[in-house]
C-alpha positions as CSV (number, residue, x, y, z in Angstrom):
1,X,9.3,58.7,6.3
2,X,12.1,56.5,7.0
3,X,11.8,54.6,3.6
4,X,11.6,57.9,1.3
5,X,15.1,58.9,3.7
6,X,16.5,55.4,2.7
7,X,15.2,56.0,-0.9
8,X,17.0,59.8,-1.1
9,X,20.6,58.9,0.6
10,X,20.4,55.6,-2.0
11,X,20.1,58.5,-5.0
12,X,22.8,60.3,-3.4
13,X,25.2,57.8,-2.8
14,X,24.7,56.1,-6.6
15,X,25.5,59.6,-7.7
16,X,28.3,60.3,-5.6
17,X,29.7,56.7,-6.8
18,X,29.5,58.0,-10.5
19,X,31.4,61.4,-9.9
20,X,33.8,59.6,-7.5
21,X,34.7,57.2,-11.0
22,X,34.6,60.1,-13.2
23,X,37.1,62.0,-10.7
24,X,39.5,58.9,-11.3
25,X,39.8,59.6,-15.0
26,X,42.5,61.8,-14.0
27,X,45.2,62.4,-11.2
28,X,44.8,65.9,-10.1
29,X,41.1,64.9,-9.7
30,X,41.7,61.5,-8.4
31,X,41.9,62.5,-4.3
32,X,38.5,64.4,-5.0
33,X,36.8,61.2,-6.7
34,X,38.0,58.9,-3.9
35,X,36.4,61.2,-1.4
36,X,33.2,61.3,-3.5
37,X,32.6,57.7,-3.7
38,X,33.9,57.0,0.3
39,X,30.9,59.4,1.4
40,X,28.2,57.6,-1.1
41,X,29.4,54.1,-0.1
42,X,29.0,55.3,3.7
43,X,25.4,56.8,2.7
44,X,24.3,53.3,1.0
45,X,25.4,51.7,4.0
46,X,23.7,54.3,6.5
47,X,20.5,53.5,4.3
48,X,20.9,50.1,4.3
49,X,21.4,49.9,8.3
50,X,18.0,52.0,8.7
51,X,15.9,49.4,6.7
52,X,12.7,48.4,9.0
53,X,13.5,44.6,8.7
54,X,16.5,44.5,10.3
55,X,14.9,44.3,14.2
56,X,18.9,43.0,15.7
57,X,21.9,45.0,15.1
58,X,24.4,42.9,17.0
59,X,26.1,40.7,14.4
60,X,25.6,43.5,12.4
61,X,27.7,45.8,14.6
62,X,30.5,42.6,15.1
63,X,30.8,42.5,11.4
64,X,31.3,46.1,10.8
65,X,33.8,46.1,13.8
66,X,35.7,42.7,12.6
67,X,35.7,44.0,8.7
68,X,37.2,47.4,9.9
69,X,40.2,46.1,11.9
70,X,41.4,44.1,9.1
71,X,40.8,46.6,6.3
72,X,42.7,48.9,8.5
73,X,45.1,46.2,9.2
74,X,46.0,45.9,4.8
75,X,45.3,49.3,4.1
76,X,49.1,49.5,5.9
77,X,50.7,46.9,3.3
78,X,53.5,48.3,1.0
79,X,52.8,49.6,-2.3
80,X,54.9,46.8,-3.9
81,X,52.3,44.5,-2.3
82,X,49.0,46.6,-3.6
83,X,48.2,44.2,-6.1
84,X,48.2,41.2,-3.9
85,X,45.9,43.1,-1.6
86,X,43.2,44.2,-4.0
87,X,43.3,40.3,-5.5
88,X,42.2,39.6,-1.7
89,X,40.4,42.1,-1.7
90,X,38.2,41.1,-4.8
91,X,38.2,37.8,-3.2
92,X,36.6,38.9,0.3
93,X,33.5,41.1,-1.5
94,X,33.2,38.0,-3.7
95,X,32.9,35.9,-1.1
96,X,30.4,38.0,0.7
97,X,28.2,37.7,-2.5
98,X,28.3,34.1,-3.1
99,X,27.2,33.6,0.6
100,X,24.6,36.0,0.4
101,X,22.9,34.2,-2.8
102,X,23.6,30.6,-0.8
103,X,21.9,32.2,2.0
104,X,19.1,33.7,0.0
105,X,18.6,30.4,-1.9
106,X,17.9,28.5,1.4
107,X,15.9,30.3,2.8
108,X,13.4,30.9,-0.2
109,X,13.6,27.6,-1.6
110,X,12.2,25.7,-3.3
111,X,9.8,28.4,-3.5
112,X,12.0,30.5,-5.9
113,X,10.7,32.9,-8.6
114,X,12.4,32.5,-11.7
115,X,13.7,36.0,-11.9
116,X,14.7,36.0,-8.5
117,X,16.3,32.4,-9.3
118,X,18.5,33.3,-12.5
119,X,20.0,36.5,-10.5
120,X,21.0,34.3,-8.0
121,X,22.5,31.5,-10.6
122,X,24.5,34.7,-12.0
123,X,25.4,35.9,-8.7
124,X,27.2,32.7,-7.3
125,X,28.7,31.9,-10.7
126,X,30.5,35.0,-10.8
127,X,30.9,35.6,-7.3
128,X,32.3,31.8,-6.5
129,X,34.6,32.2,-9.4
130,X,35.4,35.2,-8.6
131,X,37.3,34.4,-5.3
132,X,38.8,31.0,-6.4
133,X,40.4,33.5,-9.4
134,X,41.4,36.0,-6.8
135,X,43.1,33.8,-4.5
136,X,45.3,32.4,-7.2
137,X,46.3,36.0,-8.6
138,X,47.7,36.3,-5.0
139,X,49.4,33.3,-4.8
140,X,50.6,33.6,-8.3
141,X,51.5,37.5,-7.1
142,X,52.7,36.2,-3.7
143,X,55.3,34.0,-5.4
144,X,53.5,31.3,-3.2
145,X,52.6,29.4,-6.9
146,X,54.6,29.7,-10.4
147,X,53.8,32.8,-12.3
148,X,55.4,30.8,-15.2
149,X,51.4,29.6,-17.4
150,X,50.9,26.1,-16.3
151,X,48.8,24.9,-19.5
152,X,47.8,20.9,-21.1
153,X,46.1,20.4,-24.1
154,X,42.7,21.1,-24.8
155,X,42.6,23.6,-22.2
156,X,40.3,26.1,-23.8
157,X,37.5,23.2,-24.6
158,X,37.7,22.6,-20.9
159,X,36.9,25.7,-19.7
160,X,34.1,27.2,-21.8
161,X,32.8,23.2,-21.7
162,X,32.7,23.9,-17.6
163,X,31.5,27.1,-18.1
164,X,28.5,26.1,-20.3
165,X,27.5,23.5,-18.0
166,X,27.6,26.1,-15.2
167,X,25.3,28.3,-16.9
168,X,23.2,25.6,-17.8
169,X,22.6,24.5,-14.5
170,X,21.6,27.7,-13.9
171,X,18.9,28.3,-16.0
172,X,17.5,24.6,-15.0
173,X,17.0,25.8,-11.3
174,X,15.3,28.8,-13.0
175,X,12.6,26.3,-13.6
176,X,13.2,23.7,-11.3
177,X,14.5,25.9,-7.8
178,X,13.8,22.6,-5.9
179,X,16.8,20.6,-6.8
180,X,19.0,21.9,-4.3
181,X,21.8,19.5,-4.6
182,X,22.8,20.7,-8.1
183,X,22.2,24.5,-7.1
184,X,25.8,23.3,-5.2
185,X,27.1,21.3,-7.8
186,X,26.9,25.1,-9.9
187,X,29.2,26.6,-7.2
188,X,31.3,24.0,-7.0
189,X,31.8,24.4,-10.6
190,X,32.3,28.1,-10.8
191,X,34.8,27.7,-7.9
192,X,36.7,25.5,-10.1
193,X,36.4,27.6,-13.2
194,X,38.3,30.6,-10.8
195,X,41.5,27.9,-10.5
196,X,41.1,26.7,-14.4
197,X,40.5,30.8,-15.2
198,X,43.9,31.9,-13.9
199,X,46.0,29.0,-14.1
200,X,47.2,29.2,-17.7
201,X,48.2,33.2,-17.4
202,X,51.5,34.3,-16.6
203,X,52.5,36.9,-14.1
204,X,53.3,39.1,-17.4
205,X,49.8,39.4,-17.4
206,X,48.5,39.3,-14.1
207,X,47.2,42.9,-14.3
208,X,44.8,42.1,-17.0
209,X,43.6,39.1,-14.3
210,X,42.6,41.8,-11.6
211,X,41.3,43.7,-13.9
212,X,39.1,41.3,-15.1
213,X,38.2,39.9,-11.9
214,X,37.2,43.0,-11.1
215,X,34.6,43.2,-13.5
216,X,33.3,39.8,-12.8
217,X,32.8,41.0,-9.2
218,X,31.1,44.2,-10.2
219,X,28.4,41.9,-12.0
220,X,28.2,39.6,-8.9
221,X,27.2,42.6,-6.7
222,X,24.7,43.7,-10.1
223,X,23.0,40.2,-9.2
224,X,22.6,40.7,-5.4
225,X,21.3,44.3,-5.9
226,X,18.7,42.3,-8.1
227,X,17.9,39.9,-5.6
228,X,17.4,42.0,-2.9
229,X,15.9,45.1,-5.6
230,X,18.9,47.1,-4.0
231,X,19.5,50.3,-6.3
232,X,22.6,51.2,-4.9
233,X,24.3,47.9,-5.1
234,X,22.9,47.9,-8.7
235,X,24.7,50.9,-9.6
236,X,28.3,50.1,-7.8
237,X,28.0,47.0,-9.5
238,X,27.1,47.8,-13.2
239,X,30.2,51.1,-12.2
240,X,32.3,48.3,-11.3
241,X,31.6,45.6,-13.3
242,X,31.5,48.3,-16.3
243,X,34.8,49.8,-15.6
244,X,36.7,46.6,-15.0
245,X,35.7,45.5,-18.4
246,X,36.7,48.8,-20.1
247,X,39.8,49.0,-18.5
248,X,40.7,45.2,-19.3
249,X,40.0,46.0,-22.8
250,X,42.5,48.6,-23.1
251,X,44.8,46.8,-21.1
252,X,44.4,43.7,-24.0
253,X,45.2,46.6,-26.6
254,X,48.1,47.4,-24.7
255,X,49.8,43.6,-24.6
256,X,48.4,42.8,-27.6
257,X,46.2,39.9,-25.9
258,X,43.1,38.1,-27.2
259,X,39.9,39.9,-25.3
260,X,38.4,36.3,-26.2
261,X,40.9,34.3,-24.3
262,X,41.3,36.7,-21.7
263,X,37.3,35.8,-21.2
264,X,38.0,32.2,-21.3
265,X,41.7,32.4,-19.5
266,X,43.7,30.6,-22.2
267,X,46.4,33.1,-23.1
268,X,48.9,31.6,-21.2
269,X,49.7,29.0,-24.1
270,X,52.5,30.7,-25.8
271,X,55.4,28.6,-28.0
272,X,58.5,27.7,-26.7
273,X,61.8,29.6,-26.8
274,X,64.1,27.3,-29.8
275,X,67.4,26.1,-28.7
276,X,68.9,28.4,-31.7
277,X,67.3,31.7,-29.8
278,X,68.3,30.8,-26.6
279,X,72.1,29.7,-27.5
280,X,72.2,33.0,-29.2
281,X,70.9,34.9,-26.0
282,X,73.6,33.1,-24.0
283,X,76.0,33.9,-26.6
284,X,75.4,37.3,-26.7
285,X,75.2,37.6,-22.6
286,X,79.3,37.8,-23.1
287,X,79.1,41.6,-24.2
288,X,76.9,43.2,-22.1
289,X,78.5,46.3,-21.4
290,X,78.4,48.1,-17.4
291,X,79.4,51.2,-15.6
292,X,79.6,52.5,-12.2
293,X,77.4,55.4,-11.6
294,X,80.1,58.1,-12.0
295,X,80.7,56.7,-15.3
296,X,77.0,57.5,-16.1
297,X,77.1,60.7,-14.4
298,X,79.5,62.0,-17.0
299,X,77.0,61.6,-20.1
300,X,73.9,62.8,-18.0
301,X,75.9,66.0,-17.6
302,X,75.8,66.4,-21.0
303,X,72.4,65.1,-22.0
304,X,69.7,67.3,-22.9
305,X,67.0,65.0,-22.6
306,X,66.4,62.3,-20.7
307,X,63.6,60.1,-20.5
308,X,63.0,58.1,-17.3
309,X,61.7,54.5,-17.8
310,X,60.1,53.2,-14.7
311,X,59.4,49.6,-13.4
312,X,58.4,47.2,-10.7
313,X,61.7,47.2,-9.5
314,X,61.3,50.7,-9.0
315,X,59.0,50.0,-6.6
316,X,60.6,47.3,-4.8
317,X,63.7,49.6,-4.1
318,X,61.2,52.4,-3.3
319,X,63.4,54.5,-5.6
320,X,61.3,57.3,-6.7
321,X,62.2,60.0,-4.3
322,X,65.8,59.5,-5.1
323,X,64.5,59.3,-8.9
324,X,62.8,63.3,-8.2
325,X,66.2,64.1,-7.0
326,X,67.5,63.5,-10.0
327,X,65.3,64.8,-12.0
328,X,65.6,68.1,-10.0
329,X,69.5,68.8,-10.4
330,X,69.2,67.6,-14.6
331,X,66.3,70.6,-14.8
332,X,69.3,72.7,-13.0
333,X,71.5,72.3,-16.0
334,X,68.7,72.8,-18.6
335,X,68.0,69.3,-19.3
336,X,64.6,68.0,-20.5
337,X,63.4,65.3,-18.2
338,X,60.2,63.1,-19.1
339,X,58.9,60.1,-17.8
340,X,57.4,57.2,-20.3
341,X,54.4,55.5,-18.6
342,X,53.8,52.2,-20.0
343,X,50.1,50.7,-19.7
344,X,50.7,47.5,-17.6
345,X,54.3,48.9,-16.2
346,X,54.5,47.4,-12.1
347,X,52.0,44.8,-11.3
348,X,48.5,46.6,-11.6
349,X,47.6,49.5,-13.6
350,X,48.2,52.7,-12.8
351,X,51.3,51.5,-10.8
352,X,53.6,53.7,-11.3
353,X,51.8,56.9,-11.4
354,X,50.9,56.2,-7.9
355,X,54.7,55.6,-7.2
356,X,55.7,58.9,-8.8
357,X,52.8,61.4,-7.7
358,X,54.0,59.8,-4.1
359,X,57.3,61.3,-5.2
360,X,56.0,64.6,-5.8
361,X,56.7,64.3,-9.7
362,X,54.6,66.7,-12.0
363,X,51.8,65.2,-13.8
364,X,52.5,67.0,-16.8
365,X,55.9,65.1,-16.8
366,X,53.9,61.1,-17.0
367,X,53.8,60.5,-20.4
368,X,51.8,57.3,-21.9
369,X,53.3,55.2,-23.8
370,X,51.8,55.9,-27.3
371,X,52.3,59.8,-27.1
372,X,56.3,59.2,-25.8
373,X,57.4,56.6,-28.4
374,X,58.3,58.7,-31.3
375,X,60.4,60.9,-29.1
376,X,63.2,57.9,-28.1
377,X,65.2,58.0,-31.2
378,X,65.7,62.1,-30.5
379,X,67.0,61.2,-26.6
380,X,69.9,61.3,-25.4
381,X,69.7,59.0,-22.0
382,X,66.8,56.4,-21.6
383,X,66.9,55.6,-17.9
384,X,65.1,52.1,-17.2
385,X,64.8,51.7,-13.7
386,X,63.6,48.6,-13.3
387,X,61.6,48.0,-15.7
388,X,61.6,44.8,-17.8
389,X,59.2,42.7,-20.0
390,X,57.9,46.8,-21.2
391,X,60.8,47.6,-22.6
392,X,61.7,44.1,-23.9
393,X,62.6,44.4,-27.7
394,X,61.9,40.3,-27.9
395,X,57.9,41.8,-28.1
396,X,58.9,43.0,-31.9
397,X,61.4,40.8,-32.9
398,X,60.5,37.2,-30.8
399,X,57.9,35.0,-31.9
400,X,58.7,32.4,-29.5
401,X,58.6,34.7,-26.5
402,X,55.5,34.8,-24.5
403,X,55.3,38.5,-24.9
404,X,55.7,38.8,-28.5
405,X,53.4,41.0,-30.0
406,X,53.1,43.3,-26.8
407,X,53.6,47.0,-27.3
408,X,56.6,48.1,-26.1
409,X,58.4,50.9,-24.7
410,X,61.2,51.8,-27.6
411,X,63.9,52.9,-25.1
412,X,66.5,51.2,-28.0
413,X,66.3,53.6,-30.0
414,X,67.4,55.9,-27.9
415,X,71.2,57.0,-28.0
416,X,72.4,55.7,-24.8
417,X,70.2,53.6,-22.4
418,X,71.1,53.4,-18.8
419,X,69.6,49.8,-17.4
420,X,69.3,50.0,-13.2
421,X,69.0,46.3,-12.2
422,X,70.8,44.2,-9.5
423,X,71.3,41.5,-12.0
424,X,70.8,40.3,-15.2
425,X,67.3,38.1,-13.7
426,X,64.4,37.7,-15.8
427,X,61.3,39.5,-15.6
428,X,58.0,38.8,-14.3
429,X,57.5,37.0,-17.9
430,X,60.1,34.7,-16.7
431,X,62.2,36.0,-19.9
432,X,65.5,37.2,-21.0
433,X,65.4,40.4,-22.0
434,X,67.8,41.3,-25.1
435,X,67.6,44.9,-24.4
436,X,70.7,44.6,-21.3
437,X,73.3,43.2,-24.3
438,X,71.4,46.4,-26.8
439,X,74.8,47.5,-28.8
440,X,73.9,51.2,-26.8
441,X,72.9,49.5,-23.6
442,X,74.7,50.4,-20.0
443,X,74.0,48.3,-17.1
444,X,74.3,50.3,-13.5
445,X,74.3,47.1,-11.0
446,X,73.2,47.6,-7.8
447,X,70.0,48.7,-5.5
448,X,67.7,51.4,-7.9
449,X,67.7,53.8,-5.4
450,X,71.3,53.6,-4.0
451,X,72.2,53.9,-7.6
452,X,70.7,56.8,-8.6
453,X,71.6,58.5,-5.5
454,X,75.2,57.9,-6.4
455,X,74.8,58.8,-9.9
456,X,73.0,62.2,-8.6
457,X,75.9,62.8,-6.3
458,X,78.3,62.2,-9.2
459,X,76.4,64.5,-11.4
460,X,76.0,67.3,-8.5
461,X,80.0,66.7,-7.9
462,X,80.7,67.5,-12.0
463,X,77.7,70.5,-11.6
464,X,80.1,72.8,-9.4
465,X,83.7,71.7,-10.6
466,X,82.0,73.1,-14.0
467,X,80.7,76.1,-12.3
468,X,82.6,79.5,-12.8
469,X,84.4,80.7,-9.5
């Protein structure tokens, strides 16, 4: 009875886990798909708990308690910090993997089936590397390392030559399970592919990292579920390990990166600015053009589009309410207000949709990048609140720049463009950007969201003065 109960809320849960990801496809179904896969992941663990081998529950019970307080404790972190927090976060289920194939490993050894054997090779490789990877996304997120790519020659050899090794350890103890010493030489190595793996990326492309990671965690978890003939954790893992890979794939598209090198992590190597391009950058510097956000205020009044360009800065001056203000008194005076959503815009996909929706902006108003690029060179005002390296025109016209070749948001070609920064700073690519001295370009210095509150007031201000008595 109690194993045909475990057997149905297991079938349950994997199929509550495959609507919950299907409700994520979209935002007015994403609340619904969370929901979804919380209940199925609380069935799996239900079932798991009622399994007739487990005879003590008390460490158990101490590690659902312990794992609770601290997920509570960084489900409170800002949203500026969410991408540190699910590169820890990939780190910790990692790391519960890789102890669980050390632990299964010891205890069946050197008696090992060769099956059983190879899913535990594949679940410590990925799993180990999987942490080691994770940790340094967060440091390299965390500013607590460079986000600049630390690379050295023959890079790429060194880390597919690892990685073969690795995997051919691996199918050696499939043969031979007895030789435990070098079953800890393989997660030794795969915990220093994680550090080779990330080193040579930049934080430009530190979103395509978790992404990735998060694949390799989701086949990890595929490997325990096999170990332990676990459907559900065979499901979750091949859901996660599926759409991690997907979503790094399009995310590739979208910056124009090798899928290849992603794999191996060796895009960092990029060629170095010339002295020519970067006397002319520091040159040009002397014409950047500013005005105070009653200056602005004036053309937005007689604008009649507008298409708002968010960023990572955005998010750091937690503008997006004040943003919605906006965007409320330029529908007042008949103005067409649209937001352009660039793929890897913030630090972690998805980014800024979550910053917006927070804000109570319409859905219908996000636009991706592809479907809003066309529309630029017909806009009045391009607002760029913060963003950088997306709307960076050195992509198209730079081969020296580490983001050359990465699509772009084409807010040049717009007739004015309104840049919202507190300096002239580089972006996350550790780049100038040659959109702030753009022949149409307006800097507004100063906090995002003190700005466009000022500019709002302004533009409020020139609203009634304009209205008949």
């Amino acid at each position: 009875m109690i194993d045909t109960l475990i057997t149905v809320f297991y079938l349950v849960a994997g199929f509550l886990l495959i609507f919950g990801l299907r409700g994520l496809s979209h935002p007015t179904t994403a609340r619904r798909g969370i929901l979804c896969a919380e209940i199925g992941m609380a069935l799996a663990v239900i079932g798991t708990l009622l399994n007739h081998q487990i005879i003590r529950y008390e460490w158990i019970v101490a590690g659902l308690i312990l794992g609770s307080l601290i997920g509570s404790m960084t489900a409170w972190v800002p949203i500026t910090a969410m991408p540190q927090r699910i590169a820890l976060s990939h780190a910790g289920g990692a790391l519960a993997a890789t102890l669980v194939g050390v632990a299964e490993y010891l205890k069946m050894a050197p008696n090992v089936p060769p099956i059983t054997m190879l899913a535990l090779g594949f679940e410590v490789l990925f799993g180990a590397l999987t942490v080691t990877g994770s940790l340094m996304a967060f440091a390299k997120l965390q500013d607590l390392m460079t986000g600049v790519p630390i690379v050295y020659k023959g890079q790429n050899i060194l880390n597919i030559s690892l990685f073969i090794v690795a995997a051919g350890i691996g199918l050696y103890l499939a043969f031979d399970p007895s030789q435990t010493a070098l079953f800890f030489v393989l997660v030794a190595l795969a915990l220093l592919l994680g550090v080779f793996f990330v080193l040579p990326i930049g934080g430009a492309d530190m979103p395509t990292v978790i992404s990735i990671l998060n694949s390799y965690a989701g086949l990890a978890a595929v490997a325990t579920g096999f170990v332990f003939s676990n459907n559900v954790l065979i499901i979750a893992g091949a859901l996660d390990g599926a759409s991690g890979l997907i979503l790094s794939i399009i995310m590739c598209k979208a910056m124009n990166r090798s899928f290849a090198n992603v794999i191996f992590g060796a895009f960092g190597q990029v060629a170095a600015p010339t002295a020519a391009s970067k006397a002319a950058l520091v040159d040009a510097k002397a014409t950047v053009q500013s005005v105070t956000p009653e200056e602005a205020a004036v053309i937005f009044r007689a604008a009649k589009s507008v298409i708002v360009v968010p960023g990572y800065g955005m998010a750091v001056a937690q503008a997006q309410h004040a943003v919605q203000a906006l965007e409320r008194l330029l529908d007042s005076q008949g103005t067409s207000v649209k937001y352009a959503i660039h793929p890897v815009a913030g630090r972690m996909p998805g980014h800024m949709n979550v910053l917006l929706a927070e804000a109570n902006v319409s859905y219908d108003r996000l636009i991706d990048m592809d479907d809003i690029n066309h529309e630029f060179a017909e806009t009045d005002i391009a607002l760029v609140i913060g963003a950088n390296d997306v709307v960076n025109p050195a992509a198209k016209t730079d081969p020296s720049s580490p983001i050359y070749g990465m699509p772009i948001l084409d807010v040049d070609q717009a007739k004015t463009v309104f840049v919202l920064k507190r300096g002239m700073s580089a972006g996350f690519a550790g780049i100038d950007n040659a959109l702030f001295i753009h022949p149409n370009t307006r800097m507004v210095f100063g906090d995002a969201k003190g700005t466009v509150t000022k500019i709002s007031a302004a533009l409020s201000t020139l609203q009634n003065d304009s209205t008949p008595a």
